[in-house]
N, C-alpha and C positions, 0 to 999 in steps of 0.2 A: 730458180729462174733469174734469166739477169736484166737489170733497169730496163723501162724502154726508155729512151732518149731522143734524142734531135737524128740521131742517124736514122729511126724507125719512121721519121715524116718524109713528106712530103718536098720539102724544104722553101716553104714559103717563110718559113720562119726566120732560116739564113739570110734573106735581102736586105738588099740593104737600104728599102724603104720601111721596113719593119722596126720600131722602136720598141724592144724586149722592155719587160719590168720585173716579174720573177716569172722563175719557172721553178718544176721539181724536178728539174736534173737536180741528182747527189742526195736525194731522198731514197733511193731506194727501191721506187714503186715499180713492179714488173709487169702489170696489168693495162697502164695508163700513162701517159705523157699529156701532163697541164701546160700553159702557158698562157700569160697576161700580155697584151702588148699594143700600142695605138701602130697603125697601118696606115700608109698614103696611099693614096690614088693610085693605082697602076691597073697594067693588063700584063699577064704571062699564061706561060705554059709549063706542068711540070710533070713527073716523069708518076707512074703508078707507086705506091708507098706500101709496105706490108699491114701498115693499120688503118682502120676506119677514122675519119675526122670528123668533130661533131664542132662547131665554131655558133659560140654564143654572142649578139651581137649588146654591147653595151650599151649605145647609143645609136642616135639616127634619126628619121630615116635614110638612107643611103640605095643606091639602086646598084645592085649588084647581078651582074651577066655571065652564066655558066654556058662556055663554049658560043656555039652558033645562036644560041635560045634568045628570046626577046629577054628585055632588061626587066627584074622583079624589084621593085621596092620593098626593101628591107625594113621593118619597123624597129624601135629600141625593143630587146627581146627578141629577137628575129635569129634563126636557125640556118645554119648552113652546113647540110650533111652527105658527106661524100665517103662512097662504100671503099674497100680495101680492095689491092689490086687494080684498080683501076685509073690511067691518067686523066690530069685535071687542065684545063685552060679558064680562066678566070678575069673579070675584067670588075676593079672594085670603085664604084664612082666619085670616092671622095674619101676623105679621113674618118679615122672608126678605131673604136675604142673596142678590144677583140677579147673571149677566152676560147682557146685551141684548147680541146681534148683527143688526141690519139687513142683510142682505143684496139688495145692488140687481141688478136682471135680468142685467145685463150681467155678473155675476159667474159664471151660470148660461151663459154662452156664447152661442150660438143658437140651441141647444135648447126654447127656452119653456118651460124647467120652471119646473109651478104646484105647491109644496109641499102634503101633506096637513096637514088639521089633527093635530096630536096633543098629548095630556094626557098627564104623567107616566110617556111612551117613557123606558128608559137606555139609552143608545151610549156606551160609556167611550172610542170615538174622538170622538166628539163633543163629549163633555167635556172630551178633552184638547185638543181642538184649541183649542176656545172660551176654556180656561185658556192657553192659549200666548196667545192673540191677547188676552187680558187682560193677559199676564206684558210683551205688546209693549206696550202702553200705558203699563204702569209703568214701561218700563224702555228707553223710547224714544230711538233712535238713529237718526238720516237713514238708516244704511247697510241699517238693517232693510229695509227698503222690498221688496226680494225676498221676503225671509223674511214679508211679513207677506201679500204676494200669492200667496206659495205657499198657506200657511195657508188664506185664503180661498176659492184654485181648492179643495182637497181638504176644506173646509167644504162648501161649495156640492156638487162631484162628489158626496160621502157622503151629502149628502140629498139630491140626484136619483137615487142607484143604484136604488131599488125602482122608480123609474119608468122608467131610462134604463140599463140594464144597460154599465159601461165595455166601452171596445174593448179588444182584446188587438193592431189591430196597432201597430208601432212608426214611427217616423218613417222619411222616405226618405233614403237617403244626401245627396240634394242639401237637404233640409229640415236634416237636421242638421249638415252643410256650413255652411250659411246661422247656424245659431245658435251653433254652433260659432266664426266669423268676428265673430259679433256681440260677445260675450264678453271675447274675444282683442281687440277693440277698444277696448270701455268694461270694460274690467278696475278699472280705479281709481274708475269710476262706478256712483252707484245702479243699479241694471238693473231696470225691474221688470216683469213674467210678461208685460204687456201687449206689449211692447217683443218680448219672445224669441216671444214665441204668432206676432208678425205675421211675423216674420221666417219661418215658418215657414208661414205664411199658413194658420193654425189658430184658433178658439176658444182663449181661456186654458184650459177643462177638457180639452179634446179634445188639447192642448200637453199640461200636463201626466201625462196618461194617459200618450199616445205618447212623449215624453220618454222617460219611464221604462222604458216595455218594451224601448225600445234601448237604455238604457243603463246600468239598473238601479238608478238613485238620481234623485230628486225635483231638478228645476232649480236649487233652494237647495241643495241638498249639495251637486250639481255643480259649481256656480258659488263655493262657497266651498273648495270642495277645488282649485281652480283656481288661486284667489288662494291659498292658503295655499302649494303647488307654487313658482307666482312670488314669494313672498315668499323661501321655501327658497332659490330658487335666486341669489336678490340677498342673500341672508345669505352666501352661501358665497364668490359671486363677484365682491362689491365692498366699497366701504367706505361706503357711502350711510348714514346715520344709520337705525338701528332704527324711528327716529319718521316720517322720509320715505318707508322703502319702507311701513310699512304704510297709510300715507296712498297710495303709488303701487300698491299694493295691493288698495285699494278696502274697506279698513280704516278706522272712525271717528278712531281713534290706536293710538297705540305699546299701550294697556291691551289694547284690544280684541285688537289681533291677537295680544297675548301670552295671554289668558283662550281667543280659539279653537284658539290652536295648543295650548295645554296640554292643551283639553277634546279633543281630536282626535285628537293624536300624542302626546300625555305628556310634551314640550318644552315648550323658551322660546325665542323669537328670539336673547336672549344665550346661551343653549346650543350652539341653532346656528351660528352665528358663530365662538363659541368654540371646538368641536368641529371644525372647518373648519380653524379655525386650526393648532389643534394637528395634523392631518392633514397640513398644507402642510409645518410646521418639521420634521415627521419626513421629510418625504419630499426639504426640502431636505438633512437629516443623511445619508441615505441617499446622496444622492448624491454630494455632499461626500468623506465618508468610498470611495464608489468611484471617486473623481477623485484 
């Protein structure tokens, strides 16, 4: 599938009262279009766009006017979501500190879900997720690339729930057989939802629901408690450089998989290693001493 970009919006983005700060154009993401940006005051009108917009408000409040409608006061946190297909006229009453997320159909699965409009809704998951998937932008790593699909399937799933209630059941043993092998395979490689959904011969929404009901953490935590496991276990059991296994790992480098093991387990790869070692020399004194 190819990027969604600036051509797939709306083009509020293109004015040029809009002051861009990043985005992930040239990331790769085919699912989603981010952007960060402070916005001035205006009023326009623009033309329908093929993907839904979800617009997280960083600051405020600000009172913002969709079409003919009375004027909503936006809170900091405050929501502005507008479905696909459809044109927008807008009137925004002051300066505001913004994250745009496009979301394209195929993030929504097979479902057809057509977003409602809404003015100044708060979802503090919404928030958070749209801040993660900002935080992905700034702080952008190839190995994300799960992490950023996860994000987006549970963007998407949480604004279709009021139309599309999740399922509760879980995968089938030979479904998660299948992703289970897939994993075990590209351990060291990007993975991303697309890749495990098929394998599973799922929707990416309907994947990660069912995912999780069997096995009670999201494809990303899975998939990086995995790597972290096989890293453990090449810490303990050979001499492979720190910097190799976490690249065999499916690690950006040596930092990264030292920052997730820390945030995870409260280690370091040199902990481990070391901690192993010493393990080993005791267990050769031991037996020494009963020789």
């Amino acid at each position: 599938m190819r990027e969604i970009g600036l051509r797939d919006t709306n083009g509020i983005l293109n004015q040029p009262w809009v002051r861009p700060r990043r985005s992930s154009a040239g990331l790769g993401w085919d699912q989603i279009f981010v952007s960060t940006q402070q916005e001035r005051a205006y009023r326009a009108s623009f033309d329908a766009a093929p993907t839904s917009l979800v617009i997280l408000h960083l600051d405020g409040p600000v009172k913002v006017c969709r079409g003919s409608d009375r004027p909503h006061t936006v809170p900091v946190g405050g929501l502005f979501v507008h479905p696909a297909g459809r044109a927008l006229t807008v009137e925004l009453g002051g300066s505001l500190n913004t994250v745009h997320a496009y979301l394209a159909d195929s993030a929504f699965g097979e479902e057809g879900v057509r977003l409602a409009e809404e003015v100044g809704a708060v979802d503090p998951l919404v928030e958070q997720l749209m801040l993660a998937l900002d935080g992905a932008v700034r702080e952008w790593e190839p190995s994300a690339r799960t992490y950023v699909d996860h994000l987006t399937a549970l963007l998407a799933s949480h604004l279709a729930r009021r139309r599309q209630p999740p399922s509760a059941a879980g995968l089938t043993s030979r479904q998660l057989a299948a992703v289970r092998d897939l994993i075990e395979n590209r351990l060291s490689e990007p993975l991303p939802l697309t890749d495990l959904a098929g394998a599973a011969a799922l929707s990416v929404s309907q994947f990660v629901r069912q995912f999780k009901a069997s096995t009670g953490e999201t494809p990303h935590r899975y998939l990086v408690g995995l790597r972290l496991r096989h890293a453990q276990r090449l810490l303990r059991t050979s001499t492979v450089p720190i910097a190799d296994i976490a690249v065999r790992c499916g690690f950006s480098h040596q930092e990264h998989l030292t920052r997730v093991m820390r945030s995870r387990l409260g280690t370091t790869p040199g902990a481990v290693r070391l901690n192993a070692s010493n393990v080993q020399r005791r267990a050769h004194s031991v037996q020494e001493k009963a020789l």
